[in-house]
DOLO-413410 format. One record per atom (N, C-alpha, C): residue in one letter; x, z, y. Coordinates in steps of 0.02 Angstrom, whole numbers, padded with zeros to 5 digits, always signed. Example, Ala and Ser with C-alpha at 12.3 -4.5 7.8 and 13.67 -1.06 7.14 Angstrom:
BEGIN
A+00660+00390-00284/A+00615+00390-00225/A+00660+00390-00165/S+00642+00354-00112/S+00684+00357-00053/S+00645+00394+00002/
END
This chain:
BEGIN
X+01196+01956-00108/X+01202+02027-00092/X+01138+02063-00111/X+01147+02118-00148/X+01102+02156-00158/X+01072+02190-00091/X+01006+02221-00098/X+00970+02264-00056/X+01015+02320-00002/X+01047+02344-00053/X+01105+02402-00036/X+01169+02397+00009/X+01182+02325-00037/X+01267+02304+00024/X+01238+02288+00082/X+01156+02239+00071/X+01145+02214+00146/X+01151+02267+00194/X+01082+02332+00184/X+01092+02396+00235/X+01163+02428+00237/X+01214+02447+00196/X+01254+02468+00210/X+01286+02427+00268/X+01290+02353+00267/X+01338+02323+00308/X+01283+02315+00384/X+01229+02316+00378/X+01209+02310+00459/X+01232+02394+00485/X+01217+02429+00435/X+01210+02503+00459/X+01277+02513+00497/X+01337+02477+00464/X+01417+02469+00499/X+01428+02448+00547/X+01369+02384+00552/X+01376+02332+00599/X+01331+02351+00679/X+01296+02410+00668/X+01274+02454+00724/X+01290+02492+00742/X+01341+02526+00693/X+01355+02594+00702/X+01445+02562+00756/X+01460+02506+00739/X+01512+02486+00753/X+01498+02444+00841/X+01449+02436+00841/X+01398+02412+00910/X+01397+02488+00973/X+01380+02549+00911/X+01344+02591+00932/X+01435+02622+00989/X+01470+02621+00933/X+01542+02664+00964/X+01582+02604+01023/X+01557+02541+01000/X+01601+02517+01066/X+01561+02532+01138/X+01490+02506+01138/X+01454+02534+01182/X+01477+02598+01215/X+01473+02690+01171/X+01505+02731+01202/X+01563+02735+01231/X+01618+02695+01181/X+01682+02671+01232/X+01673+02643+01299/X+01644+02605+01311/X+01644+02578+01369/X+01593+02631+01436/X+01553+02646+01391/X+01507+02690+01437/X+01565+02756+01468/X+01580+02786+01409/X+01637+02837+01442/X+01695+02812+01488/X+01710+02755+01485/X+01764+02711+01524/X+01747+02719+01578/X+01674+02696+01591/X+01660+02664+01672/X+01616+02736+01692/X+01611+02784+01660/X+01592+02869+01686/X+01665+02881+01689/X+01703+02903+01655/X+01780+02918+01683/X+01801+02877+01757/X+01791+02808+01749/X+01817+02783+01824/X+01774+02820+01885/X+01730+02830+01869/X+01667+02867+01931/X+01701+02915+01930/X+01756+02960+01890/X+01777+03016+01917/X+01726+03088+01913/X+01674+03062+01866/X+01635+03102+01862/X+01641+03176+01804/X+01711+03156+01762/X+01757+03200+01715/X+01817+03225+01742/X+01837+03245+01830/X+01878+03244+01853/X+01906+03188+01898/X+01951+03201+01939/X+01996+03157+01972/X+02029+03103+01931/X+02034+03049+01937/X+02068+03005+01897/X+02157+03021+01942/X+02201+02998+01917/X+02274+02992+01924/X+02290+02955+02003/X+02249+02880+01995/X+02244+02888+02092/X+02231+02902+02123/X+02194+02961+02130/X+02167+02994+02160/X+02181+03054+02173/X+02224+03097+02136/X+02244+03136+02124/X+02319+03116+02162/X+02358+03071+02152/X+02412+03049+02173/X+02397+03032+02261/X+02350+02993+02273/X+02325+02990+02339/X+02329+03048+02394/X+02277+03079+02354/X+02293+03169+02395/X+02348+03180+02418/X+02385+03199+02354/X+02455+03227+02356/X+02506+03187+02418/X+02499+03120+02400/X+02529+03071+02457/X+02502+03100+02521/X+02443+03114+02556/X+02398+03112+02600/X+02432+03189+02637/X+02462+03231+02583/X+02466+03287+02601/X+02525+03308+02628/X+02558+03259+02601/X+02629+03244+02600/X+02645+03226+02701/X+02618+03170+02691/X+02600+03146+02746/X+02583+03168+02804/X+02532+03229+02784/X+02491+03263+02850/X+02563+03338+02865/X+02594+03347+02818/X+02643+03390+02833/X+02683+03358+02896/X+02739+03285+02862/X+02777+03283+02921/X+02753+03287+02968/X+02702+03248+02981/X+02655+03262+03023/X+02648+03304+03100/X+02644+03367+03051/X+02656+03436+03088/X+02681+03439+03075/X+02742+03456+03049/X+02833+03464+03061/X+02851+03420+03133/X+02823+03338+03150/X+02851+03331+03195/X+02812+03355+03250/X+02731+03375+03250/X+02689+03372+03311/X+02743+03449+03337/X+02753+03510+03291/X+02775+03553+03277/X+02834+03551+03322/X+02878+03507+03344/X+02962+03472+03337/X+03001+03511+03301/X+02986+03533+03216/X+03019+03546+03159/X+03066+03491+03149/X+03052+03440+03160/X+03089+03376+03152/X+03088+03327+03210/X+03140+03285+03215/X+03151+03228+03252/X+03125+03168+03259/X+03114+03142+03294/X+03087+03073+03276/X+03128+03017+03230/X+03181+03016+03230/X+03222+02968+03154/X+03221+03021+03113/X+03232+03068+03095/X+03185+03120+03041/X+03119+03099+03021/X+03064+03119+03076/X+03000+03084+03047/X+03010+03024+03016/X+03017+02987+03066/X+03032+02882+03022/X+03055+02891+02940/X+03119+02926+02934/X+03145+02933+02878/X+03111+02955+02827/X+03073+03009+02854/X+03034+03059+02793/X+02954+03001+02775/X+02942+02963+02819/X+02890+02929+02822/X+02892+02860+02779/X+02937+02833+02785/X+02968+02796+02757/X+02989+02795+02682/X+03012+02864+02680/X+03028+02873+02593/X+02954+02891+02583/X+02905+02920+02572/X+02836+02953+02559/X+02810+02887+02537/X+02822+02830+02603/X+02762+02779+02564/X+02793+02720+02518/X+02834+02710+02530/X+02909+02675+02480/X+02913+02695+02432/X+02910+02759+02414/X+02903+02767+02328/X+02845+02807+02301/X+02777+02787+02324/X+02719+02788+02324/X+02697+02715+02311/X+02736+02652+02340/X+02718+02597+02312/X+02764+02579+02252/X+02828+02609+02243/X+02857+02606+02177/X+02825+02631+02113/X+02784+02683+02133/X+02730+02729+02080/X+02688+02670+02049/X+02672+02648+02102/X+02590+02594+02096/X+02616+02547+02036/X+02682+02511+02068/X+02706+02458+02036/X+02726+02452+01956/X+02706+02415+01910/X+02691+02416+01836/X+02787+02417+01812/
END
């Protein structure tokens, strides 16, 4: 190999170092949530909010107690169907 191919190919071979590095760096700054809420988290809330309603609907007696059960029941039942791959 000439002078030329050698630098061209390390120059690839860092520059190719250089972008997986930022991949991963942006990966594990995205998981910190530090670019926004990630999706479970965001989904969490929403569940949480969900939650704190019946809540007060029943402290409220908007609803019944096999009402509550029911509404409580579906909220976290297909909140673990969400999770599931």
């Amino acid at each position: 190999m000439d002078l030329i191919t050698t630098m061209a190919s390390r120059l690839a071979s860092n520059v190719e170092l250089f972008n997986k590095k930022t991949l991963l760096l942006f990966w594990e700054v995205s998981k910190m949530g530090l670019f926004g809420k990630t999706k479970e988290e965001k989904e969490r809330k929403e569940l949480k909010g969900q939650i704190e309603k019946v809540m007060k609907d029943y402290s409220k007696e908007k609803i019944d107690g096999d009402n509550y059960l029911r509404k409580m029941m579906n909220l976290t039942t297909s909140h673990q169907k969400k999770k599931q791959p």
